[in-house]
N, C-alpha and C positions, 0 to 999 in steps of 0.2 A: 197453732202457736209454735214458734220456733224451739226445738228440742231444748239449745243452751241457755235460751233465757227461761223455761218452764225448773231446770234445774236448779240453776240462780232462784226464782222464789221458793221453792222445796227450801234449800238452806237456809235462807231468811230467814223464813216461816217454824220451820223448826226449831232453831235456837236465838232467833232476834236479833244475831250478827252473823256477819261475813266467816266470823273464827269457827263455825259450825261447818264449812265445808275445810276446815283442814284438813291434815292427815292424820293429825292426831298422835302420831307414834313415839315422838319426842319425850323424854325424859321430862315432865316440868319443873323436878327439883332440880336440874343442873346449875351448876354454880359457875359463872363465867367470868377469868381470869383473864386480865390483860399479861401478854407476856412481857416480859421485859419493862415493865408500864402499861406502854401505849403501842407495843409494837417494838421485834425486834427486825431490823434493815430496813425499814419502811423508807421510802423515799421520799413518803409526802408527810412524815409523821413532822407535828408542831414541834418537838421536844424526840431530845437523842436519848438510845434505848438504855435505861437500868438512871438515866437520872432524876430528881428527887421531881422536877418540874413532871416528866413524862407519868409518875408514879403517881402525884397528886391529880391530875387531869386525870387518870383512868381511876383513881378512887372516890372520885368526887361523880364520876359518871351515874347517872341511875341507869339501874339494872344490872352493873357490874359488882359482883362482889368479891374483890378479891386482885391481887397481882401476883406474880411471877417475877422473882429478881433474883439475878445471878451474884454469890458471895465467894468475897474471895480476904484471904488473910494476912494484914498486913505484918509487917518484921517484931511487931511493937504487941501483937495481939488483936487489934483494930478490925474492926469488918469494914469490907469497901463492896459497892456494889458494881462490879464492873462483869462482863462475856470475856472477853477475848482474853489471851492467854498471857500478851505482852502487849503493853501502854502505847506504843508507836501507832498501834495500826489506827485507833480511833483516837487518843489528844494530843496536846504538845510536848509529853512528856516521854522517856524512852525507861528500857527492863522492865521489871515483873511488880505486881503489887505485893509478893510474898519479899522483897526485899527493901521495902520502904518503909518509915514510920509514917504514924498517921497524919503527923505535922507537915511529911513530905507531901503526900497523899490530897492534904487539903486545899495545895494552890494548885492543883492539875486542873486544866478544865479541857474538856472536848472540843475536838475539832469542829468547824460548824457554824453559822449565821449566828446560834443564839451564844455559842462558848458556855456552855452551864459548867458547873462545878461538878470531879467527883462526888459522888452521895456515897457517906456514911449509912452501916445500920443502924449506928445508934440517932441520927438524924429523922431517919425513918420509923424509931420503937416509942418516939414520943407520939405518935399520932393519935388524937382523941375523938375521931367521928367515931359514926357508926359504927358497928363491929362487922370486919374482912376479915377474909384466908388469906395469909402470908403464905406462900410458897417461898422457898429459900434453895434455889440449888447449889448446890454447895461444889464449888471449884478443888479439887485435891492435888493438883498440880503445881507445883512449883518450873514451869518450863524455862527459866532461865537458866535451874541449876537441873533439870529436870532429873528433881525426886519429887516424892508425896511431901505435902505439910501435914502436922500433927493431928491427925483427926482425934484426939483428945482435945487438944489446945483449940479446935474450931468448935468442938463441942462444948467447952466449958465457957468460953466466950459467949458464944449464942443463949447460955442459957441463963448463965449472967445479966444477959444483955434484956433478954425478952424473959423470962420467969416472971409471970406474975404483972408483967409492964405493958400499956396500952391496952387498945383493943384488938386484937387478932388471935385468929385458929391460926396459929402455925404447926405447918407441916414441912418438912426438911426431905429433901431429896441429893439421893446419890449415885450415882454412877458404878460404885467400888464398892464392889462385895462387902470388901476388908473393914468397909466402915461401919456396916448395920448394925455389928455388935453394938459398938462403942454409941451410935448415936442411939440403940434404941435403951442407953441408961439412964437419959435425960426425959424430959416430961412432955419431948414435943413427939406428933406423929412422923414416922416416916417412910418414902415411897421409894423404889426401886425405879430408878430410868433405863428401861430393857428396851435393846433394836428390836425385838421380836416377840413375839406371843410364847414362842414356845421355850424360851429364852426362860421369859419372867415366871413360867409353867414349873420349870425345873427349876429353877432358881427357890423359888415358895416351899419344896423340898427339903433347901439346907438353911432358908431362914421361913418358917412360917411364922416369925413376930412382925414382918413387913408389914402396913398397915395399909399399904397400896401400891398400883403400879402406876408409873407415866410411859403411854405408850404413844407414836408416832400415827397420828391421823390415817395413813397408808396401809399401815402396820396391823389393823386390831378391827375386826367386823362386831357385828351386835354381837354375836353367837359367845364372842371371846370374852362380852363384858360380861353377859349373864353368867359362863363360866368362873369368871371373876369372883361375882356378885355372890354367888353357891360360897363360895372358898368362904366368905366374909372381908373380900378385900375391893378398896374402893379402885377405882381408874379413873385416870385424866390423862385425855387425848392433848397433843401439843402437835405441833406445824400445821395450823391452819390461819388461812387468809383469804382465799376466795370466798365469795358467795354460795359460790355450789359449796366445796371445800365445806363451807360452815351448816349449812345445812344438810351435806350428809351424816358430819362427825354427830348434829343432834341429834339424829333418827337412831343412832348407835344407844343411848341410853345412859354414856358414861355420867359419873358424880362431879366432873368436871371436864370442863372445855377452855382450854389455855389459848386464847385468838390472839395473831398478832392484830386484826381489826376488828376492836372492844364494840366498837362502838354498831359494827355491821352485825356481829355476835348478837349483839342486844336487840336490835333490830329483825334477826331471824329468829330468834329467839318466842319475839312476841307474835311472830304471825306463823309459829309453825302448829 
């Protein structure tokens, strides 16, 4: 009998499916995030990234739990869920969202076949499924007038906004040292966005109330999650979108996988 097919029934046989010759190494609790929704720059994505259309399709997904959306602070207080730094590059609209009211805010819509609207957070805090992980990264750039905006004023909004409202685990991410204080006197968790392992290593030093890190796909091996994991701090991997891509970042073990393709995640996910 031929070697590959006698191993083929070995597996069978032993656990009654095919998922008995996995690898097995995969984290099974991982929690997997659409970024931006459904995808940020995707080419072939249905719906543009951080709007409410892209957000509802990755939430409504089975086996995803959870999104990634990029927040940023309108002139008024308002949260807007937009990436980029200035309005031109992806709607019809031109400057910064740190200098608009929300009213402004509200008739922008993205460039694009379908033209969706800005999405509000507060659009997005009435959601009543299931209960997901909110991730919120949080924009502190003002690049039009480039300063910081009020990382008080972003925190009191948010907590305003979400305290107690919907269903979601939010957790708040930052970029800027300078905010960790401030955000961690609110009741949501929050994660450090570090280029580097050894970066977020020291960093854990001058804030160990971090509640976690987001570390880049390239960035972070198994070794550094379990290092992590010791500390008592979670990790989630982000820039991933390949197939390989997605299957290596599971074998890592992270609490979290931020995909830009939800849906291939889910998919690796179940046959790893």
């Amino acid at each position: 009998m031929h070697i590959k097919f006698v191993w083929l029934i070995v597996c069978l046989v032993s656990v009654g499916v095919l998922s008995g010759c996995r690898k097995g190494n995969a984290n099974p609790q991982v929690e997997l995030i659409g970024h931006a929704g459904n995808g940020l720059n995707r080419s072939n994505s249905l719906y543009h990234a951080n709007s409410y259309e892209a957000i509802k399709h990755a939430l409504e997904l089975d086996g995803a739990s959870g999104v990634e959306v990029d927040v940023q602070l309108g002139a008024d207080g308002s949260l807007w869920l937009y990436h980029d730094p200035q309005l031109d590059s992806e709607t019809d609209s031109e400057g910064c969202i740190s200098e608009k009211t929300g009213e402004e805010l509200s008739g922008i819509t993205y460039k694009g076949i379908q033209g969706e609207n800005l999405c509000s957070l507060k659009r997005l805090a009435v959601w009543e499924g299931p209960q997901k992980t909110l991730f919120l990264d949080l924009r502190h750039l003002n690049a039009c007038e480039n300063q910081y905006v009020s990382s008080v004023k972003m925190r009191q909004e948010i907590e305003e906004l979400l305290d107690g409202g919907g269903t979601y685990r939010v957790i708040l991410i930052t970029s800027n040292e300078a905010w960790v204080p401030e955000l961690k006197k609110g009741p949501f968790e929050v994660y450090f966005s570090s280029p580097t392992v050894n970066f977020a290593k020291e960093l854990l030093l001058s804030y160990p109330q971090l509640d976690g890190l987001v570390l880049k796909n390239k960035a972070v091996e198994k070794e550094d999650v379990d290092w992590f994991r010791e500390q008592k701090k979670k990790v989630a991997i982000f820039e991933v979108r390949s197939p390989k891509g997605i299957r290596k970042a599971l074998r890592k073990g992270a609490d979290f996988l931020i995909s830009d393709d939800l849906r291939a995640a889910v998919i690796a996910k179940d046959n790893e």
